[in-house]
mmCIF file as Biopython writes it, N, C-alpha, C and O atoms, coordinates in Angstrom:
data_model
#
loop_
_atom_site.group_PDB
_atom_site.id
_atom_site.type_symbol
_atom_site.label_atom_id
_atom_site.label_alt_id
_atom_site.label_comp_id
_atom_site.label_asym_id
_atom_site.label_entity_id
_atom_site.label_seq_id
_atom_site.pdbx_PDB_ins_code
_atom_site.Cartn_x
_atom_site.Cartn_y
_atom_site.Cartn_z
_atom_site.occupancy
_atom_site.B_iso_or_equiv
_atom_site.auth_seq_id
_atom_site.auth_asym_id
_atom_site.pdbx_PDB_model_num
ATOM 1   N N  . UNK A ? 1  ? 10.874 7.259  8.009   1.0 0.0 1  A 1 
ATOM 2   C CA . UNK A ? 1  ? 10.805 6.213  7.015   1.0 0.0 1  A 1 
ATOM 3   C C  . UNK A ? 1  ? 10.547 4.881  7.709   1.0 0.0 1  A 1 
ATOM 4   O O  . UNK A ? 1  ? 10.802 4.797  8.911   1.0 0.0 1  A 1 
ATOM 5   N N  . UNK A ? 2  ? 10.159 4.042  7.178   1.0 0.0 2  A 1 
ATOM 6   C CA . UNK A ? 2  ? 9.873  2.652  7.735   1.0 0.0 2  A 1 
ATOM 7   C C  . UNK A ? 2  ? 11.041 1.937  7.437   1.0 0.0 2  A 1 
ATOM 8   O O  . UNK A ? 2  ? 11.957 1.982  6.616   1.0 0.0 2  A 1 
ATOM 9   N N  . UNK A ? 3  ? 10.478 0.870  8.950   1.0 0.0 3  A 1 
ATOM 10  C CA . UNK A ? 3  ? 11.868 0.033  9.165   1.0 0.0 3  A 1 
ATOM 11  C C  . UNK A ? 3  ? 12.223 -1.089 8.147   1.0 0.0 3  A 1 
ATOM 12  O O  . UNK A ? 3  ? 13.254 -1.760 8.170   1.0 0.0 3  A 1 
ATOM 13  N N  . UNK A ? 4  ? 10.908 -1.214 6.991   1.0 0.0 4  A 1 
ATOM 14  C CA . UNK A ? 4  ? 10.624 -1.900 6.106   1.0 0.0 4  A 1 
ATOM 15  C C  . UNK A ? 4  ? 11.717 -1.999 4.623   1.0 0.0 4  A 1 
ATOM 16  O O  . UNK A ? 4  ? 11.592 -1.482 3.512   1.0 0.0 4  A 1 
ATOM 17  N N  . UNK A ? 5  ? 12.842 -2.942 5.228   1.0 0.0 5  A 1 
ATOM 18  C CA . UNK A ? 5  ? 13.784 -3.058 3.658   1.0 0.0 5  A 1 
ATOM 19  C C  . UNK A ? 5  ? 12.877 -3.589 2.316   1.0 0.0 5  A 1 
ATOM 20  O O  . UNK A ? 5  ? 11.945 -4.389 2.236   1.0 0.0 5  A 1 
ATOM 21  N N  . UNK A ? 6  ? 13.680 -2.663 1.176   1.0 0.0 6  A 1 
ATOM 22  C CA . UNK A ? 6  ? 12.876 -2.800 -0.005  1.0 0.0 6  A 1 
ATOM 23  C C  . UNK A ? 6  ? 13.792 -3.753 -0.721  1.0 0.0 6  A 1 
ATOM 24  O O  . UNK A ? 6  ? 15.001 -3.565 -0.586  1.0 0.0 6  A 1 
ATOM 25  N N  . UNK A ? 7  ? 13.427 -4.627 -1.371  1.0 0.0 7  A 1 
ATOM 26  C CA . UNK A ? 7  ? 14.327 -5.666 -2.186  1.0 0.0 7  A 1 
ATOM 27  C C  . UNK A ? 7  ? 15.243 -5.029 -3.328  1.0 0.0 7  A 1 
ATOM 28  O O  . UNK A ? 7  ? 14.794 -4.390 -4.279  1.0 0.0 7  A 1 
ATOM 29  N N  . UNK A ? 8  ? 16.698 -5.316 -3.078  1.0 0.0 8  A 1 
ATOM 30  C CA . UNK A ? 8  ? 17.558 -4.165 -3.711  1.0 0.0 8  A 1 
ATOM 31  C C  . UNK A ? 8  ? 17.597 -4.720 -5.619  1.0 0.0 8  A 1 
ATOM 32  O O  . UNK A ? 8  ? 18.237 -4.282 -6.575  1.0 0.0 8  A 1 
ATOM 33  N N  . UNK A ? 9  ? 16.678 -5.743 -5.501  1.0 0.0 9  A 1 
ATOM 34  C CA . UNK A ? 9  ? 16.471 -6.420 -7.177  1.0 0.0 9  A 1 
ATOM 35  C C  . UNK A ? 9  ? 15.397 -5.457 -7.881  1.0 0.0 9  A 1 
ATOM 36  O O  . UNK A ? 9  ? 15.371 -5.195 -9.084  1.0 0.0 9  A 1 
ATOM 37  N N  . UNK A ? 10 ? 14.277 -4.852 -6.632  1.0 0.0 10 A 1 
ATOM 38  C CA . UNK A ? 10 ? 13.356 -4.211 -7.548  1.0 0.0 10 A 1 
ATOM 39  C C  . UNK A ? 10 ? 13.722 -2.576 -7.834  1.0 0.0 10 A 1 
ATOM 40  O O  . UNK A ? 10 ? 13.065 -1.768 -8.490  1.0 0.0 10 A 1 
ATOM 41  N N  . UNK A ? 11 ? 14.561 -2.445 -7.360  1.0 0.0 11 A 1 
ATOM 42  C CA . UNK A ? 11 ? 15.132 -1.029 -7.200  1.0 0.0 11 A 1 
ATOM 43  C C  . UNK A ? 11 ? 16.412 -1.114 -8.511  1.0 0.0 11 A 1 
ATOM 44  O O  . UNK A ? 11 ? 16.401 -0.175 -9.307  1.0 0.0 11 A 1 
ATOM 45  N N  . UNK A ? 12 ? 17.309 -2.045 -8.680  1.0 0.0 12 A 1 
ATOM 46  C CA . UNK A ? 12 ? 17.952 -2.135 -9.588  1.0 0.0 12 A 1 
ATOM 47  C C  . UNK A ? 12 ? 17.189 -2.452 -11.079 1.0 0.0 12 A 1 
ATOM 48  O O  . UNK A ? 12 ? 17.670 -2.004 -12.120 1.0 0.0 12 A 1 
ATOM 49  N N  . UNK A ? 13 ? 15.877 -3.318 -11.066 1.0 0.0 13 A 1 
ATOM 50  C CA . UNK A ? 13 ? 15.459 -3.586 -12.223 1.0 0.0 13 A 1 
ATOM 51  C C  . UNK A ? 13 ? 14.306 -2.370 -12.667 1.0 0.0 13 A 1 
ATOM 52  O O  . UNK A ? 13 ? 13.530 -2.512 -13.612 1.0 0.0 13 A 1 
ATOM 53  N N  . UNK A ? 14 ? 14.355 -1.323 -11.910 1.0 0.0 14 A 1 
ATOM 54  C CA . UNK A ? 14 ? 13.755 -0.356 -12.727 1.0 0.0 14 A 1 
ATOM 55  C C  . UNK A ? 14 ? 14.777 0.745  -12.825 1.0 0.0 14 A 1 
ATOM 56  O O  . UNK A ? 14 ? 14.576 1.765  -13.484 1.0 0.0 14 A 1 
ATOM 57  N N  . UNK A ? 15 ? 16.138 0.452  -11.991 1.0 0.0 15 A 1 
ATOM 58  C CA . UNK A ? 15 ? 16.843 1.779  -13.046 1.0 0.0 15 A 1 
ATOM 59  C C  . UNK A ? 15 ? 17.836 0.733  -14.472 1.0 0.0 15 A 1 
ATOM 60  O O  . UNK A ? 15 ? 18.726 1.176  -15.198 1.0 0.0 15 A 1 
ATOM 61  N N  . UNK A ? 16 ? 17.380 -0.395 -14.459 1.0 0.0 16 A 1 
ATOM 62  C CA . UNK A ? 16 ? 17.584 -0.964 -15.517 1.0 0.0 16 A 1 
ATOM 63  C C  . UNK A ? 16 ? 16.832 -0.603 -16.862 1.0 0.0 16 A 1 
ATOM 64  O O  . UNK A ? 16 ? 17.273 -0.383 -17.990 1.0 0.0 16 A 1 
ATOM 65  N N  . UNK A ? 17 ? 15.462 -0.617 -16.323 1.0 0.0 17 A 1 
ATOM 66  C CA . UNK A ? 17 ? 14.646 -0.732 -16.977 1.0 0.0 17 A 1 
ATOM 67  C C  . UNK A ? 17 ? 14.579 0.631  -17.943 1.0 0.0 17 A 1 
ATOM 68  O O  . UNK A ? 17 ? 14.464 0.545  -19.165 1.0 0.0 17 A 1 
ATOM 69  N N  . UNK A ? 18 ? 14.667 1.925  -17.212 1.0 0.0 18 A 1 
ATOM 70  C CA . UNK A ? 18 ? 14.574 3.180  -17.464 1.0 0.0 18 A 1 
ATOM 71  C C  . UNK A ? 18 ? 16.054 4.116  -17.389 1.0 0.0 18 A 1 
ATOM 72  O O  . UNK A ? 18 ? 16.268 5.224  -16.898 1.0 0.0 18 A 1 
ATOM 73  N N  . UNK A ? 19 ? 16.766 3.347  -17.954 1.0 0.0 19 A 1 
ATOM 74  C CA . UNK A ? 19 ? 18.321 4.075  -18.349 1.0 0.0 19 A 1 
ATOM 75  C C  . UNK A ? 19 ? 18.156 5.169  -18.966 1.0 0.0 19 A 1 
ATOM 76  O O  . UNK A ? 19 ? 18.916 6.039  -18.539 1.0 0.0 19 A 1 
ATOM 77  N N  . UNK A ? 20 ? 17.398 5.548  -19.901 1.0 0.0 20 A 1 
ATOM 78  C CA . UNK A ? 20 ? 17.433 6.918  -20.669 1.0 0.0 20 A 1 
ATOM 79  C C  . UNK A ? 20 ? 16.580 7.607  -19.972 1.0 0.0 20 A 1 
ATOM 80  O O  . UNK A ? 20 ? 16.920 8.786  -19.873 1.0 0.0 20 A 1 
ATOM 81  N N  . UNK A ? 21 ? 15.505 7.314  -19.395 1.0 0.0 21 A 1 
ATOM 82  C CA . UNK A ? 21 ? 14.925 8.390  -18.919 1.0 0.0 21 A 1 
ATOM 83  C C  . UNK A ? 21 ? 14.930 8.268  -16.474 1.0 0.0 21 A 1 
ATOM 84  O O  . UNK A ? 21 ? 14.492 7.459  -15.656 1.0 0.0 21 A 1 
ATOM 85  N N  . UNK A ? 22 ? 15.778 9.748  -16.390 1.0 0.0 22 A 1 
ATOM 86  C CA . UNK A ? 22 ? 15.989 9.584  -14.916 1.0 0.0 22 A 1 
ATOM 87  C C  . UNK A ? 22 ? 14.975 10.010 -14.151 1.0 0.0 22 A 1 
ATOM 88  O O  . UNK A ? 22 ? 14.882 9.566  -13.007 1.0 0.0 22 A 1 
ATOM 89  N N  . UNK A ? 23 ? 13.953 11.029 -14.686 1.0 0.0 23 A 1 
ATOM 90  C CA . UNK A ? 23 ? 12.932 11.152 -13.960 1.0 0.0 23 A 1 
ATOM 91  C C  . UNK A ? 23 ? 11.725 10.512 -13.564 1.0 0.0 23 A 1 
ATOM 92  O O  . UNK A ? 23 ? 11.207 10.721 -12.467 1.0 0.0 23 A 1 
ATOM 93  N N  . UNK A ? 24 ? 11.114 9.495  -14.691 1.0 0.0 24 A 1 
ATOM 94  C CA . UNK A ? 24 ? 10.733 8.232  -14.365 1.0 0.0 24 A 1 
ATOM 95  C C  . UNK A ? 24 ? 11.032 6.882  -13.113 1.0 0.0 24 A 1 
ATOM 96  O O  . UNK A ? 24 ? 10.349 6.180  -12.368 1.0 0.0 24 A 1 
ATOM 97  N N  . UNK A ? 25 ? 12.593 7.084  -13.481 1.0 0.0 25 A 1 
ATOM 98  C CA . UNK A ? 25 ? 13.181 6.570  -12.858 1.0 0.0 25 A 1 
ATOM 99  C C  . UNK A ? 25 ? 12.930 7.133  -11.293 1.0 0.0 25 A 1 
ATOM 100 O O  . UNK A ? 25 ? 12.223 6.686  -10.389 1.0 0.0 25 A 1 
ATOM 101 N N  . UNK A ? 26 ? 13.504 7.894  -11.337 1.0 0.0 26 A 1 
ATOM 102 C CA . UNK A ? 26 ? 13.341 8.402  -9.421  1.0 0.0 26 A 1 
ATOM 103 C C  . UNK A ? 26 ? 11.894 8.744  -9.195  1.0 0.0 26 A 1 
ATOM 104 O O  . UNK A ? 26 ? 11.616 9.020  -8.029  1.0 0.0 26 A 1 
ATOM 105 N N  . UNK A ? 27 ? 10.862 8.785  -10.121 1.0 0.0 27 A 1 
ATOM 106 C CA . UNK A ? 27 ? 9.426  8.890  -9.741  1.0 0.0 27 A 1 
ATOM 107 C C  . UNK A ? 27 ? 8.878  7.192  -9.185  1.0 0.0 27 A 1 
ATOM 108 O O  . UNK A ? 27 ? 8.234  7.022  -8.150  1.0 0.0 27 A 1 
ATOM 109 N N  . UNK A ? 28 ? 9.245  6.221  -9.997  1.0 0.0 28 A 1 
ATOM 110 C CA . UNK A ? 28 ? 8.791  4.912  -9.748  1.0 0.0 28 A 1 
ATOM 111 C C  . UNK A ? 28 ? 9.753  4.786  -8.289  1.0 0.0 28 A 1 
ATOM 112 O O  . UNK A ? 28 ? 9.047  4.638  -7.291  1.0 0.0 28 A 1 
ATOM 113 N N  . UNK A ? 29 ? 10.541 4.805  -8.146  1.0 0.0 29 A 1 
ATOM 114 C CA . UNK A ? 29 ? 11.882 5.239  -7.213  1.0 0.0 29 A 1 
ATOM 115 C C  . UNK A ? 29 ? 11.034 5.289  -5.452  1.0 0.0 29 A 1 
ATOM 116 O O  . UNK A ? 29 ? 10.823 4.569  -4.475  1.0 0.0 29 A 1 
ATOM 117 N N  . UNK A ? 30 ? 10.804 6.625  -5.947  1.0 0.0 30 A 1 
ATOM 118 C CA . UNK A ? 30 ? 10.087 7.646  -4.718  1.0 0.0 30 A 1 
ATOM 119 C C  . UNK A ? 30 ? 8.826  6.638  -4.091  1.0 0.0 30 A 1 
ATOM 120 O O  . UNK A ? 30 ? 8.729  6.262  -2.923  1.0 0.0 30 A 1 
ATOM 121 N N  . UNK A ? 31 ? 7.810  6.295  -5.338  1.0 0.0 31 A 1 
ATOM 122 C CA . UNK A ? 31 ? 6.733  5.355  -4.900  1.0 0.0 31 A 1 
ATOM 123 C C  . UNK A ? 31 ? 6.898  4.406  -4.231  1.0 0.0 31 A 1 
ATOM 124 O O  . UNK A ? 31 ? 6.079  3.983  -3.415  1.0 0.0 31 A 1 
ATOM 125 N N  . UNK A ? 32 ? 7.911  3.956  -4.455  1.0 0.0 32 A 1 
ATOM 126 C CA . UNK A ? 32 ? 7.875  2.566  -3.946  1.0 0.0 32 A 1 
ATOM 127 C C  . UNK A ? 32 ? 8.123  2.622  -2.276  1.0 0.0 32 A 1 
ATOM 128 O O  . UNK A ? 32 ? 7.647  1.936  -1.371  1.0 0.0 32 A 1 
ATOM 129 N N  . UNK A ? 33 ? 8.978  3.625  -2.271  1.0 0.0 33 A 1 
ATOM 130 C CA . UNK A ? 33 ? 9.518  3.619  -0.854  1.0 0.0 33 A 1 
ATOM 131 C C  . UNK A ? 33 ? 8.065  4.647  0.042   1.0 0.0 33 A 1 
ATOM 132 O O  . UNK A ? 33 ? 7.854  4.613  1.254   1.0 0.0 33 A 1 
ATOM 133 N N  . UNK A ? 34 ? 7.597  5.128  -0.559  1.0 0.0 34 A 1 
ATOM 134 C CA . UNK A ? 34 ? 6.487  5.968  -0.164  1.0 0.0 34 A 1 
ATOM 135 C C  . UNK A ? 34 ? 5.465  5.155  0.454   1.0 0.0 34 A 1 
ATOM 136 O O  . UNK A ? 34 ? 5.137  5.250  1.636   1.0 0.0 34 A 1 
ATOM 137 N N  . UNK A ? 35 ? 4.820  4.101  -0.653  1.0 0.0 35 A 1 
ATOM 138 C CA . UNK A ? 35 ? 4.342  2.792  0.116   1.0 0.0 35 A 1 
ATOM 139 C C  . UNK A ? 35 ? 4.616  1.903  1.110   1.0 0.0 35 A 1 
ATOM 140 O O  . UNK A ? 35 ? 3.734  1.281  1.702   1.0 0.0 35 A 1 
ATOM 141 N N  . UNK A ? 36 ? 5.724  1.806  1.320   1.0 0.0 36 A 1 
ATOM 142 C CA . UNK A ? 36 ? 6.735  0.685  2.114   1.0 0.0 36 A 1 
ATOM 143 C C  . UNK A ? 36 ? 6.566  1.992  3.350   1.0 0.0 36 A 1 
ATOM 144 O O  . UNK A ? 36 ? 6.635  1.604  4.516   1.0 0.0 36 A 1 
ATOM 145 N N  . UNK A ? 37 ? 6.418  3.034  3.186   1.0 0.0 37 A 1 
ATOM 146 C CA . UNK A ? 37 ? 6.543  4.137  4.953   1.0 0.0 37 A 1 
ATOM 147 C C  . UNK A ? 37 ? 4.866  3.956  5.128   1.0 0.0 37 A 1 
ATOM 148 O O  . UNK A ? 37 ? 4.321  3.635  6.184   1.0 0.0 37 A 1 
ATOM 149 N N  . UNK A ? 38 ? 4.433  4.132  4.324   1.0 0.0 38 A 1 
ATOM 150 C CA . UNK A ? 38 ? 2.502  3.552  4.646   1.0 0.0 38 A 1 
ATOM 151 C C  . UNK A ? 38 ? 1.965  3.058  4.473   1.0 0.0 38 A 1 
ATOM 152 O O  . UNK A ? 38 ? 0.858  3.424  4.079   1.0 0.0 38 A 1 
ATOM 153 N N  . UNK A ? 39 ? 2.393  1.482  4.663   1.0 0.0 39 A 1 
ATOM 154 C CA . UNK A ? 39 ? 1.719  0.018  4.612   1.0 0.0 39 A 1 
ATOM 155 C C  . UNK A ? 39 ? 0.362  -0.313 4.776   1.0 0.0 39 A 1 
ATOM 156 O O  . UNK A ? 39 ? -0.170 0.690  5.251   1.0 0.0 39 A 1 
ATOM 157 N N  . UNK A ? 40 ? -0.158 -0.870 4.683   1.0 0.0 40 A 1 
ATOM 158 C CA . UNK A ? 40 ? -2.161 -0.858 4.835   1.0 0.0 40 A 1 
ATOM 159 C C  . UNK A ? 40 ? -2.725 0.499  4.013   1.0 0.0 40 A 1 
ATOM 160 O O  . UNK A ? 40 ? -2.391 1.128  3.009   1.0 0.0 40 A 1 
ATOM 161 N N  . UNK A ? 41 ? -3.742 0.574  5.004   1.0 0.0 41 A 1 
ATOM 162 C CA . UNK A ? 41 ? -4.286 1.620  4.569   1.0 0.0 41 A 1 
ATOM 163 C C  . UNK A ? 41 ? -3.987 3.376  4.971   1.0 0.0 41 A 1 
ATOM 164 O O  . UNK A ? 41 ? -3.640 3.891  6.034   1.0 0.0 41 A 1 
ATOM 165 N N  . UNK A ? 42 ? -4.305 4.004  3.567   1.0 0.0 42 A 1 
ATOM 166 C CA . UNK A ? 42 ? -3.764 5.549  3.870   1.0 0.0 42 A 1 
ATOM 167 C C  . UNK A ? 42 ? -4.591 5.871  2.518   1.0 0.0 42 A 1 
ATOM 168 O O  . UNK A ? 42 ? -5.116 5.183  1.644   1.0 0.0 42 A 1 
ATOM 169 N N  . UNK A ? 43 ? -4.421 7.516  2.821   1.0 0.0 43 A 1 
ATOM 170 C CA . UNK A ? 43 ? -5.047 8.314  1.417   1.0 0.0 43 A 1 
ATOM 171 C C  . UNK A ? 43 ? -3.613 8.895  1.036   1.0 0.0 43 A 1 
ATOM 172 O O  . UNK A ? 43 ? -2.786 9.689  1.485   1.0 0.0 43 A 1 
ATOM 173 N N  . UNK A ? 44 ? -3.817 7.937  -0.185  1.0 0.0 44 A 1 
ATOM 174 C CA . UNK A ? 44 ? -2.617 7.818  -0.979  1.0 0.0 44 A 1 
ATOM 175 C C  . UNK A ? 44 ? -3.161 9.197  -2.215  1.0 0.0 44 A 1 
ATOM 176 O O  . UNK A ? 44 ? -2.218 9.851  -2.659  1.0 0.0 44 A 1 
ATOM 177 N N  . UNK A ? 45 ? -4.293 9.516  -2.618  1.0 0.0 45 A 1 
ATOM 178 C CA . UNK A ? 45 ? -4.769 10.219 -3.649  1.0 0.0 45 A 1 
ATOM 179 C C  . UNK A ? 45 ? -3.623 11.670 -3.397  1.0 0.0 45 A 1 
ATOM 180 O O  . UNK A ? 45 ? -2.946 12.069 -4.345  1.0 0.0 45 A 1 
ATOM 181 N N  . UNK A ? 46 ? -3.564 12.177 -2.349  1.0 0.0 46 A 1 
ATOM 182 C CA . UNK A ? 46 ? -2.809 14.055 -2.436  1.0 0.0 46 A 1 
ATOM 183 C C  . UNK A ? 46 ? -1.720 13.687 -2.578  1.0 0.0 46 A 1 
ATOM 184 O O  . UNK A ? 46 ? -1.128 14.288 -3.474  1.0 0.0 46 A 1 
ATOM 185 N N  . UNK A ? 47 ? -0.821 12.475 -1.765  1.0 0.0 47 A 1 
ATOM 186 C CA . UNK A ? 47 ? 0.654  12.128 -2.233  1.0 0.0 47 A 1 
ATOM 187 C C  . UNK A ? 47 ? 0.900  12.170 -3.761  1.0 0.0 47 A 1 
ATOM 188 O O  . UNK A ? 47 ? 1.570  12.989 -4.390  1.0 0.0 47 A 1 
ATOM 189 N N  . UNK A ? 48 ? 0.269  11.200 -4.173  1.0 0.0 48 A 1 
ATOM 190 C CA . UNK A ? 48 ? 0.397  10.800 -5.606  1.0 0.0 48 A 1 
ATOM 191 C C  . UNK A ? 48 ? 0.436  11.747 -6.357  1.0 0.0 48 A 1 
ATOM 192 O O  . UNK A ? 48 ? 1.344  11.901 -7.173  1.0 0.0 48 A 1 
ATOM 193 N N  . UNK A ? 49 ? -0.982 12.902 -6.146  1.0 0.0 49 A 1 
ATOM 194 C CA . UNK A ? 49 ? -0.799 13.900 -7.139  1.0 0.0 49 A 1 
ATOM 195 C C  . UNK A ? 49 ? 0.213  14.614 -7.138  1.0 0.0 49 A 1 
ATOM 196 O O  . UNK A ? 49 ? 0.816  14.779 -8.198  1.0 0.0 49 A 1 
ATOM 197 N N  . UNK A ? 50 ? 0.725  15.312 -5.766  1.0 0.0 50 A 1 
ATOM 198 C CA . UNK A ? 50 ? 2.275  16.029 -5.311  1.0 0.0 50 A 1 
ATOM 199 C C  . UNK A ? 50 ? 3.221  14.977 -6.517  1.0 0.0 50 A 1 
ATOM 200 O O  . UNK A ? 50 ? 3.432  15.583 -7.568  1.0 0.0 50 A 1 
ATOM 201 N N  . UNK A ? 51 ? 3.679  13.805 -6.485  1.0 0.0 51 A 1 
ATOM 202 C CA . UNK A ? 51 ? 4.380  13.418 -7.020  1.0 0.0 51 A 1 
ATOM 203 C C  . UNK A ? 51 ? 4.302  13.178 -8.660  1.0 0.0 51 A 1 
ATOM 204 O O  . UNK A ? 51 ? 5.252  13.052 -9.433  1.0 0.0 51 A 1 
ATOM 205 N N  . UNK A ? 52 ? 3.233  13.158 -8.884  1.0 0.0 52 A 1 
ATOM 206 C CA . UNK A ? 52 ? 3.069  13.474 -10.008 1.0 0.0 52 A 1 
ATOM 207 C C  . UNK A ? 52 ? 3.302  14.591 -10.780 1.0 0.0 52 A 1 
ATOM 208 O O  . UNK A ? 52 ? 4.091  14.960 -11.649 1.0 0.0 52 A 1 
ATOM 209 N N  . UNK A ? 53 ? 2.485  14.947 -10.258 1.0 0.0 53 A 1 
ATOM 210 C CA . UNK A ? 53 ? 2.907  17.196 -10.754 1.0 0.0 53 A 1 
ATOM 211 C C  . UNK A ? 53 ? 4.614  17.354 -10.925 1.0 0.0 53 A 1 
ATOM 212 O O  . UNK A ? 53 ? 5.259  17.758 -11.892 1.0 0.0 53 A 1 
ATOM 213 N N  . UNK A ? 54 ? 5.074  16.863 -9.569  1.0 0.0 54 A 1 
ATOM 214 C CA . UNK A ? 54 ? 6.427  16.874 -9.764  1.0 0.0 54 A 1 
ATOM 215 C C  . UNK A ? 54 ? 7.288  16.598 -10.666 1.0 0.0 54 A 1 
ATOM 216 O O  . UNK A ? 54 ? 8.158  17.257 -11.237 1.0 0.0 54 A 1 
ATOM 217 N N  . UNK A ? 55 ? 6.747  14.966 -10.754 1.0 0.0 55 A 1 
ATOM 218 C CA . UNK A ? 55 ? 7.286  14.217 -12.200 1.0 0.0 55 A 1 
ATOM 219 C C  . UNK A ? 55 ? 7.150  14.966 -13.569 1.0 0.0 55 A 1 
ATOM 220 O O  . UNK A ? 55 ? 8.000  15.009 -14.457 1.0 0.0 55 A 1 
ATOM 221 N N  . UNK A ? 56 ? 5.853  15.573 -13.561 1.0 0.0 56 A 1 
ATOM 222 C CA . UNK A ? 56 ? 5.465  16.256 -14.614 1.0 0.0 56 A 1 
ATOM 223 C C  . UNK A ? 56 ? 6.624  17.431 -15.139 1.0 0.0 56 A 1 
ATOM 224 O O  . UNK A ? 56 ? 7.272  17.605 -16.171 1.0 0.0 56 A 1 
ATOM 225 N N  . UNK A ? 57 ? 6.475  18.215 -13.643 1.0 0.0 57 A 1 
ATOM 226 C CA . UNK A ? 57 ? 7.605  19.116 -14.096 1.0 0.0 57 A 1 
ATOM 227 C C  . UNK A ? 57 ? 8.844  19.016 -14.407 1.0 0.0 57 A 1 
ATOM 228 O O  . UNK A ? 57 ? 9.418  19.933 -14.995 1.0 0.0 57 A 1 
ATOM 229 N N  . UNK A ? 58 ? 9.507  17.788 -14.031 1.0 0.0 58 A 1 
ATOM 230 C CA . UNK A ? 58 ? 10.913 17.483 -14.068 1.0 0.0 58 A 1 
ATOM 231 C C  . UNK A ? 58 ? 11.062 16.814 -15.608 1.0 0.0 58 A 1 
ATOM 232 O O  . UNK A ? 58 ? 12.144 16.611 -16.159 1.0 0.0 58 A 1 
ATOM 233 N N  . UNK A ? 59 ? 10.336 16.650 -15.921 1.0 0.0 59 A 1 
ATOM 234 C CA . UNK A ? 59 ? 9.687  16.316 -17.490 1.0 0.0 59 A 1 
ATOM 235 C C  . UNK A ? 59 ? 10.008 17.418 -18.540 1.0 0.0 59 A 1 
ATOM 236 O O  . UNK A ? 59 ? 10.778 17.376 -19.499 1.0 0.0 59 A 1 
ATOM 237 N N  . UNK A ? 60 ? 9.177  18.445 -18.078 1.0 0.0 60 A 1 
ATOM 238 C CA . UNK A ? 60 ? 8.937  19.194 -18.752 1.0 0.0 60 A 1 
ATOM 239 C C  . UNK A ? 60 ? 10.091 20.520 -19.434 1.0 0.0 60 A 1 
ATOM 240 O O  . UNK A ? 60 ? 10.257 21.180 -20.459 1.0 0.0 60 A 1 
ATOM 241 N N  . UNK A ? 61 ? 10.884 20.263 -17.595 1.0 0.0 61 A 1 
ATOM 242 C CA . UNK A ? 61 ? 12.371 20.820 -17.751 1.0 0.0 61 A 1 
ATOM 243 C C  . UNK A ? 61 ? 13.363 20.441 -18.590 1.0 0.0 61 A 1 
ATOM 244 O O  . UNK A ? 61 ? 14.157 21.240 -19.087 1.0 0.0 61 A 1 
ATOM 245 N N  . UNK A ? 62 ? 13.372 18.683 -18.874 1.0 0.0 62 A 1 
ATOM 246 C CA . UNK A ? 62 ? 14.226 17.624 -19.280 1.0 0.0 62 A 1 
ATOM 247 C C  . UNK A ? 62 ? 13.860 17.773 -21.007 1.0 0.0 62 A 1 
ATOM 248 O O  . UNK A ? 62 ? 14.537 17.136 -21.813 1.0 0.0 62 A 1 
ATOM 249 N N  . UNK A ? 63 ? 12.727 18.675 -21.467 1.0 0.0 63 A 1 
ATOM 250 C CA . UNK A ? 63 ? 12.674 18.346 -22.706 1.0 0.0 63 A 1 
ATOM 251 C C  . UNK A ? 63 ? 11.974 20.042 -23.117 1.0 0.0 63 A 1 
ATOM 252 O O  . UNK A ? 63 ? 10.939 20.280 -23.740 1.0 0.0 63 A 1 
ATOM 253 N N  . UNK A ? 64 ? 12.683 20.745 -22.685 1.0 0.0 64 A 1 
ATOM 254 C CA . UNK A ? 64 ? 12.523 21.670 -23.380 1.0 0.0 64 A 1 
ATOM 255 C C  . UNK A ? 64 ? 12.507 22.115 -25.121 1.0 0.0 64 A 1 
ATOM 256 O O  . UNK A ? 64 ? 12.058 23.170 -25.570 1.0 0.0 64 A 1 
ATOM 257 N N  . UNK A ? 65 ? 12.927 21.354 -25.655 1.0 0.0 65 A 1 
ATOM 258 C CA . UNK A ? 65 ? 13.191 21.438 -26.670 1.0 0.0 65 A 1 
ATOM 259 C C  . UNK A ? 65 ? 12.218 22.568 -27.533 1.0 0.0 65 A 1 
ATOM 260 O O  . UNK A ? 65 ? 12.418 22.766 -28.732 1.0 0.0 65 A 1 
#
């Protein structure tokens, strides 16, 4: 992980933001710190999708209904 501290305001104002829903939450979560380990440039496109799909599924579990 990078030696790069993340501001503990933007990390609190999105599990503010997203109280009812936790998988959102730890998806915006995950990104942020994902960026902050690969600053400049990177191929961000296969991460994203991995995390997405993920999100997707943790979704999909959360609302079975």
């Amino acid at each position: 992980m990078s030696n790069l501290k993340i501001n503990e305001r933007i990390i609190e104002g999105i599990r503010e933001n997203s109280k009812d829903n936790k998988v959102m939450q730890d998806f915006l979560i995950d990104l942020i710190y994902e960026e902050a380990e690969h600053l400049g440039t990177w191929w961000y496109k296969d991460i994203y999708k991995k995390r997405i799909d993920k999100c997707s599924e943790d979704w999909e579990e959360n609302n079975e209904n």
